[in-house]
Jmol script that loads the backbone (N, CA, C; Angstrom):
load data "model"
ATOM      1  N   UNK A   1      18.439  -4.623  -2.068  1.00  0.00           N
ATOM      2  CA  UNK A   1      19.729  -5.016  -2.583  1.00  0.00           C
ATOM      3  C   UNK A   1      20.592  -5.678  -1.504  1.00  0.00           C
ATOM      4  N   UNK A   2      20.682  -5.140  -0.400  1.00  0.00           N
ATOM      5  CA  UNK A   2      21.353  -5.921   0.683  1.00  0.00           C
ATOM      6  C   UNK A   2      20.646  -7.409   0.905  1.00  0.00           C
ATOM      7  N   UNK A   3      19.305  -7.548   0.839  1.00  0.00           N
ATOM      8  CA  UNK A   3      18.821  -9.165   0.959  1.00  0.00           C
ATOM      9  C   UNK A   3      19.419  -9.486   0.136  1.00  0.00           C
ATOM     10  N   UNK A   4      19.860  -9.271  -1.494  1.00  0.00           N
ATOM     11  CA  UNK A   4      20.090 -10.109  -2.097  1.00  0.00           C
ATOM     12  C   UNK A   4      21.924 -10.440  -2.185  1.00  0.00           C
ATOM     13  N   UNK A   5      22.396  -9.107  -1.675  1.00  0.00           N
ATOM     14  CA  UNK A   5      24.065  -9.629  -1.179  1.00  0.00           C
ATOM     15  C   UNK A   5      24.205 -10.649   0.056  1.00  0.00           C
ATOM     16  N   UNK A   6      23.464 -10.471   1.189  1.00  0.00           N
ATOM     17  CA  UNK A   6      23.529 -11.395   2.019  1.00  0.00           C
ATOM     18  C   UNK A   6      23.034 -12.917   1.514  1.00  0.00           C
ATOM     19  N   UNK A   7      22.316 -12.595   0.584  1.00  0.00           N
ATOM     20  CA  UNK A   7      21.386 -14.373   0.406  1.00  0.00           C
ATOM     21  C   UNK A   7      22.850 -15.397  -0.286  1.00  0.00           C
ATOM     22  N   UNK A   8      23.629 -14.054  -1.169  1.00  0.00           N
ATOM     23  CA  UNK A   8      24.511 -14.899  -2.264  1.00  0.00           C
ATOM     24  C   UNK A   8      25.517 -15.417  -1.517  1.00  0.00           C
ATOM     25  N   UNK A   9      25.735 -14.660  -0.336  1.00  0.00           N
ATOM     26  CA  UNK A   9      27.057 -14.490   0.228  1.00  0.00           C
ATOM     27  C   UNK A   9      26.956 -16.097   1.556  1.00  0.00           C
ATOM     28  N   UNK A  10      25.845 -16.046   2.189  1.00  0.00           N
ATOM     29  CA  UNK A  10      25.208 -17.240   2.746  1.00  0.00           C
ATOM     30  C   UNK A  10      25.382 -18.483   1.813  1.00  0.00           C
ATOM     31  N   UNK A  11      24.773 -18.428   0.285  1.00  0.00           N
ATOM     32  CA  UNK A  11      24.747 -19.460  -0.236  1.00  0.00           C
ATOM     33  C   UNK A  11      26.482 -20.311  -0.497  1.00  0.00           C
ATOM     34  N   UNK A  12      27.366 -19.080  -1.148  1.00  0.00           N
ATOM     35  CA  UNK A  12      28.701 -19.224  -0.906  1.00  0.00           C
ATOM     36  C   UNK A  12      29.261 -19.692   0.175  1.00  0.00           C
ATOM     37  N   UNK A  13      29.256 -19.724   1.422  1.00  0.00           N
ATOM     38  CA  UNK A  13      29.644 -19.911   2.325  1.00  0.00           C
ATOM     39  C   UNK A  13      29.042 -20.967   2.653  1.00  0.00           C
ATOM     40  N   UNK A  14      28.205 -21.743   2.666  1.00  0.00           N
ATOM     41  CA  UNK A  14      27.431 -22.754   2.467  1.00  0.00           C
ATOM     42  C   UNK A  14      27.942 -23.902   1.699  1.00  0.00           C
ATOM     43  N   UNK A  15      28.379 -23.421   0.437  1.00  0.00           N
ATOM     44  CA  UNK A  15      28.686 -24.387  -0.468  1.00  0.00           C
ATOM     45  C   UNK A  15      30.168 -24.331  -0.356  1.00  0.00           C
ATOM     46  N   UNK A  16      31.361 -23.866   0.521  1.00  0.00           N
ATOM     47  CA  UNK A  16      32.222 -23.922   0.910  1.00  0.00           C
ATOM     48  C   UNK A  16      32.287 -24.901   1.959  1.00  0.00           C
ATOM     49  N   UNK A  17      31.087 -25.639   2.619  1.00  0.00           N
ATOM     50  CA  UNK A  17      31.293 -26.444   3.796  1.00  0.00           C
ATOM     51  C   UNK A  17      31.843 -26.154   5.136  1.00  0.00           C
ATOM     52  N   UNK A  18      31.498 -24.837   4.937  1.00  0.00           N
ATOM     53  CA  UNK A  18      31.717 -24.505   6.256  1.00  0.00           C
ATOM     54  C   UNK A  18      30.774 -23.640   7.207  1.00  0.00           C
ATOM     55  N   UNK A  19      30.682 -23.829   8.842  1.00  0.00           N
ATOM     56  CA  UNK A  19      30.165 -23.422   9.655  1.00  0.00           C
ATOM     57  C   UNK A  19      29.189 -21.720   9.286  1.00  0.00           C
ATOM     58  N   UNK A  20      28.364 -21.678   9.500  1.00  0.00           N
ATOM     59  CA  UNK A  20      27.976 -19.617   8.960  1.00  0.00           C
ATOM     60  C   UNK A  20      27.190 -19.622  10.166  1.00  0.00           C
ATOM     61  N   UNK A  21      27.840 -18.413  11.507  1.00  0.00           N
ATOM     62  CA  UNK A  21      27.160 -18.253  12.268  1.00  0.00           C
ATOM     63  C   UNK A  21      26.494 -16.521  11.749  1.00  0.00           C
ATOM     64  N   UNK A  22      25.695 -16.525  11.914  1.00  0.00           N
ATOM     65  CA  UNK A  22      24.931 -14.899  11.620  1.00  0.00           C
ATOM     66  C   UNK A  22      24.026 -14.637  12.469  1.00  0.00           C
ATOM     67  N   UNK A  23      24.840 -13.309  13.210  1.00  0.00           N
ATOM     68  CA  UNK A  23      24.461 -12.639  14.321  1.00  0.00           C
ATOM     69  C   UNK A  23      23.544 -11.249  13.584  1.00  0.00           C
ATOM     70  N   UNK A  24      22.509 -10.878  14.270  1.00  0.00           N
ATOM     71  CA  UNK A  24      21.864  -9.569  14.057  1.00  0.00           C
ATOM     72  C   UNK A  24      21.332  -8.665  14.755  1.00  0.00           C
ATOM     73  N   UNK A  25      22.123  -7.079  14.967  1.00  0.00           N
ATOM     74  CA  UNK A  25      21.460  -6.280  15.412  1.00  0.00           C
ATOM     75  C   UNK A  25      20.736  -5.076  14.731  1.00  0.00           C
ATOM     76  N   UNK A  26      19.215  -5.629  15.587  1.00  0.00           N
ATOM     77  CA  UNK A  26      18.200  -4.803  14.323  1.00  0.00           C
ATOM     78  C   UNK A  26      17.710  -3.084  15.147  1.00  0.00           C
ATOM     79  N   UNK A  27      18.840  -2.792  16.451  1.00  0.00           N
ATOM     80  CA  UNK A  27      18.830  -1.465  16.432  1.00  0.00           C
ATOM     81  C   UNK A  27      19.649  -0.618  15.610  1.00  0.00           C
ATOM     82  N   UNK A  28      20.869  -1.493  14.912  1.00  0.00           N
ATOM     83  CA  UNK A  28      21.716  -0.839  14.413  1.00  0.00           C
ATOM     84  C   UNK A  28      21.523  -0.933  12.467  1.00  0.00           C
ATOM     85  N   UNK A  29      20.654  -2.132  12.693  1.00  0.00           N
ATOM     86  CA  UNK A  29      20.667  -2.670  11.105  1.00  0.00           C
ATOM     87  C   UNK A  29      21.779  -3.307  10.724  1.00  0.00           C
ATOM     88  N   UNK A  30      22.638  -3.688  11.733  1.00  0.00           N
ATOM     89  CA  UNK A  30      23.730  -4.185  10.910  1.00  0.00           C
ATOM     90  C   UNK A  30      23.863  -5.813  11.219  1.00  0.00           C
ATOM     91  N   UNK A  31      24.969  -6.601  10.579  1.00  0.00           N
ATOM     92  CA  UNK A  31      24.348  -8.268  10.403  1.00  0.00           C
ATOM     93  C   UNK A  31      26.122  -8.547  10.218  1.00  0.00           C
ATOM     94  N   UNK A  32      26.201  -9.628  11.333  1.00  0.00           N
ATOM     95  CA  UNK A  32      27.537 -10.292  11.080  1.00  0.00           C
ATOM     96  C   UNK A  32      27.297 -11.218  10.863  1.00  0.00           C
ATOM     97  N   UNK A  33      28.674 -11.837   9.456  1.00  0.00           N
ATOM     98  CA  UNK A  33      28.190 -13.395   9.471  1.00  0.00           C
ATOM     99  C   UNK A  33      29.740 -13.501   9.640  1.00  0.00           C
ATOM    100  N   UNK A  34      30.150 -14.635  10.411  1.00  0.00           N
ATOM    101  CA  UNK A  34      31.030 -15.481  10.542  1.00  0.00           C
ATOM    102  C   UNK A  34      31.612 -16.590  10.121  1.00  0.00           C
ATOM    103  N   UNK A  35      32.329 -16.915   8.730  1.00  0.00           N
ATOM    104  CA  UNK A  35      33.132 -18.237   8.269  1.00  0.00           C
ATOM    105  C   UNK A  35      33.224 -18.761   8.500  1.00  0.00           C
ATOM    106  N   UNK A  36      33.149 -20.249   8.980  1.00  0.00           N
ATOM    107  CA  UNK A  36      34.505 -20.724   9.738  1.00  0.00           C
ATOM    108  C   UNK A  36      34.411 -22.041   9.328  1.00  0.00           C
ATOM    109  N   UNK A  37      35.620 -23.087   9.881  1.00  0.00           N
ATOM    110  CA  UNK A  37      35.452 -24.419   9.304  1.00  0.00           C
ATOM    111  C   UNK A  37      34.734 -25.172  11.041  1.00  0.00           C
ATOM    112  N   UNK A  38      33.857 -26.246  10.360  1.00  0.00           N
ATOM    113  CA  UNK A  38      33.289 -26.751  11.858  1.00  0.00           C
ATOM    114  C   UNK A  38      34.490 -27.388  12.762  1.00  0.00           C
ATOM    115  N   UNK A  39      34.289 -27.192  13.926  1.00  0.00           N
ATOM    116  CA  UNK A  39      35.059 -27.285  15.010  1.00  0.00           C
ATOM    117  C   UNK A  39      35.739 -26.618  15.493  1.00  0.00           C
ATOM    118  N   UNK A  40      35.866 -25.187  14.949  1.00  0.00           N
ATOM    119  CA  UNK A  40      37.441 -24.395  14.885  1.00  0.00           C
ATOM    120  C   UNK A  40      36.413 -23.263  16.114  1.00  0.00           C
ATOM    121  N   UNK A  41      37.903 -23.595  17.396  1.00  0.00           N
ATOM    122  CA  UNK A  41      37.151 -22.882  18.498  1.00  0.00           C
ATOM    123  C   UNK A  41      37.187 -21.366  18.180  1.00  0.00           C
ATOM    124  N   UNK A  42      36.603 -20.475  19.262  1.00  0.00           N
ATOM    125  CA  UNK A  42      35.864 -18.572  18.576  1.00  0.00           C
ATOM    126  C   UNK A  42      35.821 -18.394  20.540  1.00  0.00           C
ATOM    127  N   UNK A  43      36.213 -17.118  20.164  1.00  0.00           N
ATOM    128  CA  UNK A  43      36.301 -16.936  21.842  1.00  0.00           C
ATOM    129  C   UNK A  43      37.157 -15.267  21.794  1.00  0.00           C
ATOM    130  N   UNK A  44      36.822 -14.621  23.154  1.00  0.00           N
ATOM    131  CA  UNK A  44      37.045 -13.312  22.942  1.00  0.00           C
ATOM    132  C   UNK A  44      37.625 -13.179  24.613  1.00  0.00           C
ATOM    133  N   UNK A  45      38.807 -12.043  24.599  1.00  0.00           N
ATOM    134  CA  UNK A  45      38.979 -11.276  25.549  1.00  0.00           C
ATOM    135  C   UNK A  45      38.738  -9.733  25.986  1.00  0.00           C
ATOM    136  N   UNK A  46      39.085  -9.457  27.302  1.00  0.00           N
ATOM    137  CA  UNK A  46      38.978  -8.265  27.479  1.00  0.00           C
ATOM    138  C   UNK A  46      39.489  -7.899  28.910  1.00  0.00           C
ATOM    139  N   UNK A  47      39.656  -6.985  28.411  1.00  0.00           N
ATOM    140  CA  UNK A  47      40.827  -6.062  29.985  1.00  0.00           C
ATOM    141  C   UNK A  47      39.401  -5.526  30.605  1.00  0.00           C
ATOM    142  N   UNK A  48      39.799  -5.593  32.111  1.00  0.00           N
ATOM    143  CA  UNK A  48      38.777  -4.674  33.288  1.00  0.00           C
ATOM    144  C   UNK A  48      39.417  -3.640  33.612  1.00  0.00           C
ATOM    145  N   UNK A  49      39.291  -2.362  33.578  1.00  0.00           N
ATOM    146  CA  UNK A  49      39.634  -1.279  33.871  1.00  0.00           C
ATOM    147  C   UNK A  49      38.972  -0.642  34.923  1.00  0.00           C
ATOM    148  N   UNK A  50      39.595   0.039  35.995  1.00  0.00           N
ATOM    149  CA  UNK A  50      39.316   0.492  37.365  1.00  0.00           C
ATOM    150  C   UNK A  50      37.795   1.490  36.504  1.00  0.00           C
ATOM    151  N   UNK A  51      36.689   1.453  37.416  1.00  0.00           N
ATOM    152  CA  UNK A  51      36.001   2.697  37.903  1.00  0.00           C
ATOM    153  C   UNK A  51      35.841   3.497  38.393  1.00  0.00           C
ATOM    154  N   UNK A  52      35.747   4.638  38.569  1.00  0.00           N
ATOM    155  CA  UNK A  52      35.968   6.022  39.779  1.00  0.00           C
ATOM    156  C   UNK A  52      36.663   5.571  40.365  1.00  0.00           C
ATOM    157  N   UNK A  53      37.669   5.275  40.534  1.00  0.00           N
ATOM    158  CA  UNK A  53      39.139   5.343  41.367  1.00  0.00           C
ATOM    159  C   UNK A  53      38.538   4.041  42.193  1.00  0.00           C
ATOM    160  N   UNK A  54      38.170   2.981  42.044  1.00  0.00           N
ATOM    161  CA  UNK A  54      37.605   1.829  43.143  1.00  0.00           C
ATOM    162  C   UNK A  54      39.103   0.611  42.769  1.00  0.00           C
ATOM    163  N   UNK A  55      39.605   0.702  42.087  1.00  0.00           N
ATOM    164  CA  UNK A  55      41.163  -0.239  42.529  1.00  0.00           C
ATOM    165  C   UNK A  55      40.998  -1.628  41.631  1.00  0.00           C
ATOM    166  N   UNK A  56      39.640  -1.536  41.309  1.00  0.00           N
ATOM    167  CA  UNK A  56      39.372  -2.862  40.738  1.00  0.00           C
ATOM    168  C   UNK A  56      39.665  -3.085  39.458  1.00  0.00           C
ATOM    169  N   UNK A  57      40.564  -4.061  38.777  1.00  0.00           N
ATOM    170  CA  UNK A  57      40.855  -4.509  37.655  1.00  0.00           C
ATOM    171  C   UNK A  57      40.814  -5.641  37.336  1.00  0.00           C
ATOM    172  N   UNK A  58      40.871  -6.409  36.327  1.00  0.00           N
ATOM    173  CA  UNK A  58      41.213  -7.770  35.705  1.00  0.00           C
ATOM    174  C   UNK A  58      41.218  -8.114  34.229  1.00  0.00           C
ATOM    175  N   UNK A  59      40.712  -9.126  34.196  1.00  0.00           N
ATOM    176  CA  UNK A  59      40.956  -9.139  32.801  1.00  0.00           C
ATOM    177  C   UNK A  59      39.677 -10.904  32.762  1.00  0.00           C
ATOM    178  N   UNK A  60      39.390 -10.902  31.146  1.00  0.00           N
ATOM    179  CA  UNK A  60      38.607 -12.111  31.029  1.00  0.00           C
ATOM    180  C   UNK A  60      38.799 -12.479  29.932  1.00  0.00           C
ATOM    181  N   UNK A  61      38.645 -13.786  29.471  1.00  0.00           N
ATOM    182  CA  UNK A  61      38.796 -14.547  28.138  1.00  0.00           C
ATOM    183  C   UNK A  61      37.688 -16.014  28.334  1.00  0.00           C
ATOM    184  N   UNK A  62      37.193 -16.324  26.842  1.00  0.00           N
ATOM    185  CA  UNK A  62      36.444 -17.127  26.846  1.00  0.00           C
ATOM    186  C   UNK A  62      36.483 -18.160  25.578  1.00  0.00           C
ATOM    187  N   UNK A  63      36.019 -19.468  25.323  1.00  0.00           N
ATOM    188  CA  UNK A  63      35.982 -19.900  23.789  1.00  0.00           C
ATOM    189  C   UNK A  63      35.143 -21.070  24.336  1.00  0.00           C
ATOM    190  N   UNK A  64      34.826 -20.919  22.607  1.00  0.00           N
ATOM    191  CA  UNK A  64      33.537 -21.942  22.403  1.00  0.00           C
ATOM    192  C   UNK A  64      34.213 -22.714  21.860  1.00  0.00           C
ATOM    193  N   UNK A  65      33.660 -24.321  22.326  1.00  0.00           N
ATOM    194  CA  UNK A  65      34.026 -25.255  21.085  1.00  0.00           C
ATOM    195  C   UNK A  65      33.831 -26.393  21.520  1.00  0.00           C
ATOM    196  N   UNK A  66      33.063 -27.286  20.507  1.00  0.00           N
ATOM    197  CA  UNK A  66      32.592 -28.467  20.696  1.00  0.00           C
ATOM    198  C   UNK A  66      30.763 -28.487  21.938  1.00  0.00           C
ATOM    199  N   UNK A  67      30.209 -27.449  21.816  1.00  0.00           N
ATOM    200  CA  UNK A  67      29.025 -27.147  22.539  1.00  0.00           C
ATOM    201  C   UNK A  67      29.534 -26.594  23.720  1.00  0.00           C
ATOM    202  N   UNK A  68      30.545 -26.483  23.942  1.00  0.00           N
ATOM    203  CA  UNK A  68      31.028 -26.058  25.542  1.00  0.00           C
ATOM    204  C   UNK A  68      31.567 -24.834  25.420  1.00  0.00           C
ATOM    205  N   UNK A  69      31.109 -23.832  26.561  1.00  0.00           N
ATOM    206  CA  UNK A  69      32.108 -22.176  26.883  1.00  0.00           C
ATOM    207  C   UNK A  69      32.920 -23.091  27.894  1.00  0.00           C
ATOM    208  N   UNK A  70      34.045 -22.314  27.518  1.00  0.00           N
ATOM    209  CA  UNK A  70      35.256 -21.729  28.987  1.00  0.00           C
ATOM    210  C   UNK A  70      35.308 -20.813  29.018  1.00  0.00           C
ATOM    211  N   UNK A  71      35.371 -20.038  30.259  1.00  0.00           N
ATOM    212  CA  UNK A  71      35.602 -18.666  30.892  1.00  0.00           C
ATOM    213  C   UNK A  71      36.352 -18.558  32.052  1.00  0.00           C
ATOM    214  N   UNK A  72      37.475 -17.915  31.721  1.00  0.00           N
ATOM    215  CA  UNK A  72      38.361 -17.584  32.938  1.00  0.00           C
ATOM    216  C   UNK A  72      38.190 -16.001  33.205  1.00  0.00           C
ATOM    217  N   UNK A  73      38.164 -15.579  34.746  1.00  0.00           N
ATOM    218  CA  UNK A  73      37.859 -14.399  34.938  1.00  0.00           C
ATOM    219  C   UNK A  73      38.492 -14.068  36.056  1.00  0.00           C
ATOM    220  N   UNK A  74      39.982 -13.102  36.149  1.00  0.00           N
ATOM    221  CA  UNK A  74      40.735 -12.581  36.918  1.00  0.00           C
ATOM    222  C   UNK A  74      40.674 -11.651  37.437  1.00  0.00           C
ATOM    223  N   UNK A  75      40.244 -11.274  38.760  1.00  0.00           N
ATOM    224  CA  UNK A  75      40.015  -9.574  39.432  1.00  0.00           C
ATOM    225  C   UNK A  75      40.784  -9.291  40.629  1.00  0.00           C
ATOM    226  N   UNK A  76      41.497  -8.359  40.493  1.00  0.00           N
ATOM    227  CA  UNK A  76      42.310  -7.937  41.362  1.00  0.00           C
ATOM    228  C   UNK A  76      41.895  -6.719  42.208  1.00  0.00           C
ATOM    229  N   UNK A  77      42.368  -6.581  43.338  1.00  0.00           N
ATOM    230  CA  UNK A  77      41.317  -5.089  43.945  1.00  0.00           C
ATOM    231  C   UNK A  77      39.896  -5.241  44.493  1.00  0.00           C
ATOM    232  N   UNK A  78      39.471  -6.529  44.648  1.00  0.00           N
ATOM    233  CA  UNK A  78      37.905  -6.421  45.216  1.00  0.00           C
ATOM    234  C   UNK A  78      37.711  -6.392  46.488  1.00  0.00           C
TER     235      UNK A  78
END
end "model"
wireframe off; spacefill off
backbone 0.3
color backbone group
């Protein structure tokens, strides 16, 4: 039953004209698919948080778009 929600849900998204990225992890069984209209940049951040008291922090952010990553990556404490 899940092949056949994912197949409909693909085809929909499909016939919407837009981008379907679908990611899968098969330790967890679980399956992301992603919307989107083509070109529209996707990109993620995240805070660095100290380890055993070592001082080190920062922070990072990234996006895709047009075949190209950017990644900026700030560390303070090294």
């Amino acid at each position: 039953m899940r092949i056949v929600r994912f197949a409909v849900l693909l085809l929909l998204a499909a016939a919407c004209s837009r981008t379907v990225k679908v990611e899968s992890d098969p330790d967890r069984g679980r399956v992301d698919v992603d919307v989107q209209r083509p070109g529209t940049p996707e990109g993620w951040s995240a805070v660095l948080r100290s380890v055993n008291a070592s001082g080190v922090t920062g922070e990072g952010s990234a996006r895709d778009m047009d075949n190209a990553s950017h990644v900026t990556v700030r560390i303070a404490g090294a």
